[in-house]
Every structure is written in structure tokens, then in C-alpha cells.
N, C-alpha and C positions, 0 to 999 in steps of 0.2 A: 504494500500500500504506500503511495506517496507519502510524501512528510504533509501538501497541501490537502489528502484527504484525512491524513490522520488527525491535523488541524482543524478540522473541520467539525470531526465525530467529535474530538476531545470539548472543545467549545459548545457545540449543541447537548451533549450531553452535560453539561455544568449549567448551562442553561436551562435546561429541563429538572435538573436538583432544585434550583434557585426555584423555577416556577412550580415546586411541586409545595413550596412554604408559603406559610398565607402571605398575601400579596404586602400587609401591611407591616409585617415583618423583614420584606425587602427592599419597599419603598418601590415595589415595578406594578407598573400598569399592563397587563394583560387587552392587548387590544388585536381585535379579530374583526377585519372588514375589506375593501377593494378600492383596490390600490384606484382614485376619481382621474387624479392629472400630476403631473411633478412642475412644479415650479424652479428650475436651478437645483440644486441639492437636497431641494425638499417633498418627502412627498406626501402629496394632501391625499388622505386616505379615512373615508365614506365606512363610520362603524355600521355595526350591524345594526344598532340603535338610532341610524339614519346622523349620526352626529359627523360633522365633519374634524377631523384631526391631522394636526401637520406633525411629519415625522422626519427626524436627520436621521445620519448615522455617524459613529466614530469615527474615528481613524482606521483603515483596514477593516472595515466589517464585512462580515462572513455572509453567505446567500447559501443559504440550503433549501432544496426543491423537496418538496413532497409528491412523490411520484406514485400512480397508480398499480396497485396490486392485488393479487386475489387472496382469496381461501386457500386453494390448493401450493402456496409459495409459505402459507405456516407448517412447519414441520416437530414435533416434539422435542426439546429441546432448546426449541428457541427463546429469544425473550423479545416480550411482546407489554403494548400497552394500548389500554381501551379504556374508552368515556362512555360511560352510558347510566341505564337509569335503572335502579334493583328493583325485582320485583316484590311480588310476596311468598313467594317460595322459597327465595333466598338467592338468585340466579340473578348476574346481572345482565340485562338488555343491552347489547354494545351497539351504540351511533358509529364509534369507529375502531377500526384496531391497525395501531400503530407498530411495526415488525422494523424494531432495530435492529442496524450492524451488530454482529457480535462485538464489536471491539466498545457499544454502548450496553453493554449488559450491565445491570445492576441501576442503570440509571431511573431515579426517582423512585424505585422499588418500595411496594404497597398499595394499601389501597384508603383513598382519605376523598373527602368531599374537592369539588372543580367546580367550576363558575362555565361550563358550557353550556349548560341548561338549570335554571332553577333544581335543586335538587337532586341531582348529577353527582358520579363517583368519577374516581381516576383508579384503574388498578392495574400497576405494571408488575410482571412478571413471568413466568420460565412456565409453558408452556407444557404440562407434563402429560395432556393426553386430547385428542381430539373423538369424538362419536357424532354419529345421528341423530337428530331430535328435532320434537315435531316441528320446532319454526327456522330448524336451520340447524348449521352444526352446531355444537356445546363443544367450549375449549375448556379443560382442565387449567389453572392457572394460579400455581403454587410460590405465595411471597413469603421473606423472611419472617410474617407473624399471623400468616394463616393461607388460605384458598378460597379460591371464586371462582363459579361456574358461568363463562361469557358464553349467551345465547347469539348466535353470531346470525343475521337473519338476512334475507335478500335485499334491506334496503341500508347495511352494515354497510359503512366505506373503508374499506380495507389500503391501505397505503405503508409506503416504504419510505429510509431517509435517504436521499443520494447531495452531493455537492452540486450547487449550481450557479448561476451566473446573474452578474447585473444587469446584462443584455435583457435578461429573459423578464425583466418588470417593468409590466407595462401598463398602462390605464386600463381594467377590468380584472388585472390577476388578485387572485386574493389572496389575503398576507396573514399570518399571524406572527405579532409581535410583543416581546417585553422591550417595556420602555420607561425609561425614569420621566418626570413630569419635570422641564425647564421652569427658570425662573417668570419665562414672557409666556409660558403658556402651550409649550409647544413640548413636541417628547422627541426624546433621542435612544437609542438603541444599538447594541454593538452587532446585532445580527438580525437577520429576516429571513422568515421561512416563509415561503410561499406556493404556490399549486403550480402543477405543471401537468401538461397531457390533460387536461379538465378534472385534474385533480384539486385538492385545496383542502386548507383548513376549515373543518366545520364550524358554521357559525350556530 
């Protein structure tokens, strides 16, 4: 692996620890929406909440694509993480399931409440079995301080993390970002992930 992908993994995966602690604790705004126009350096990007938001970036900030993936590319073994919403069975309903690099294993591991939906879990972890079940497959999904069974269903967005480019963001891509709140108002961020293939972060 390059040094610039290892770069890459090693940064998004410290960014995912950071975002995996309440927000308020790190002073980072979690903002998920599409990318409206860039003005010079900045880009004005259209939240999910219809609010408009201008965002810079550091010095050297990283572009990581979220790239389209299926069911059949999780394999046991792996380490995986999904948002979605528990039932009352115990089982939780996955909006999405996120299949890191191995060299991001361990990142964020467990499972604690997210801000994707009212109500919403986060549980990453290692993948210890997959079966059939009535609304889709059920992935086995063992953290350091217990298990979740991800109902993984036909309208589940399954996706991968690969490195990608500045080129690739454009007016319509959608971003997900951590970003500190400037003094004028405005957010700045050392990295942006964003959708590619009509893939994207869920809003």
C-alpha cells in the first residue's frame, strides 16, 4: 500500500474515533449535505436541514470517496460498521453498512447512539457470521463489549472507503463532514468524504 493511501486510512480512521464521541466533547460539527457551489476555497454546502453552510479546508486535506458496494463483498471476518434503527427484538435495522480497509479495523468499535436519524445507533465491528432472514440477510456482529444482529435489507446502502480526489467535488456531490465552527461563522475541516458512483453519505 502506498504511504499516500496509508495516509489516508490512518487519518479517516482517527476521524471516525473522534466522531464516534459526543460531538460536544470535540467541539466538531457533524455536517451531512451537497456540496450547492464553491466560491474560491470555499464550499457552500446545502445541509440536509435545507441550511446553507460555508466550509474551508486545512492545509493538505484528505478526500476520501465513499464508493458503492454490495452484500456479497462482506465476508466473515471482516470489520464493518452500520447506522440504523433497533428494533424490538433486539436486531438492529441497518440504513447503511460501512466495510473498512482492514488496515481500519478496530476503528470506532461498539455500538452507542448517532445523530443520522432521531434515535439511531452506530455499531462497528468484526463480522463473525452472515445467514438468511426474512427481510434480508442478518450479519453477526461481535464488539469488544457485546453483539448485534444487522438486519441488512434491500433498501440497506452498503458502501466501501477508497482515497479520492479534489477533482471529483462538484456542485451536487454529497459530503459528509467534521468540522470545527470558525470565529465568522463559517466551518473548516481537515478532510471530506464524499459519494462517488451515486454513492454518498446518508442523510
Amino acid at each position: 500500500m502506498s504511504g499516500m493511501i496509508t495516509r489516508i486510512l490512518a487519518a479517516l480512521s482517527l476521524a471516525l474515533i473522534c466522531l464516534a464521541l459526543p460531538a460536544s466533547a470535540q467541539e466538531i460539527t457533524r455536517i451531512r449535505g451537497t456540496v450547492d457551489r464553491m466560491e474560491g476555497p470555499v464550499y457552500v454546502i446545502k445541509s440536509r436541514d435545507g441550511t446553507e453552510l460555508k466550509l474551508t479546508l486545512t492545509d493538505n486535506p484528505l478526500f476520501v470517496a465513499i464508493a458503492p458496494s454490495t452484500m456479497a463483498d462482506i465476508k466473515p471476518g471482516m470489520f464493518v460498521g452500520s447506522a440504523g434503527m433497533m428494533q424490538p427484538d433486539g436486531t438492529q435495522k441497518a440504513i447503511e453498512v460501512h466495510i473498512f480497509p482492514e488496515s481500519m479495523r478496530g476503528t470506532g468499535e461498539g455500538h452507542y447512539d448517532w445523530d443520522l436519524k432521531p434515535a439511531s445507533k452506530m455499531t462497528n465491528g468484526n463480522v463473525e457470521q452472515s445467514v438468511a432472514g426474512v427481510d434480508g440477510p442478518v450479519l453477526s456482529v461481535k464488539y469488544k463489549d457485546g453483539e448485534k444482529k444487522l438486519v441488512v435489507t434491500p433498501e440497506t446502502v452498503v458502501v466501501t472507503y477508497v482515497p479520492g480526489s479534489k477533482d471529483e467535488i462538484k456542485p451536487g456531490t454529497k459530503v459528509f463532514v467534521a468540522a470545527k465552527k470558525q470565529p465568522d461563522g463559517t466551518f473548516q475541516a481537515p478532510r471530506i468524504t464524499y459519494g462517488r458512483d451515486g454513492a454518498g453519505p446518508a442523510f
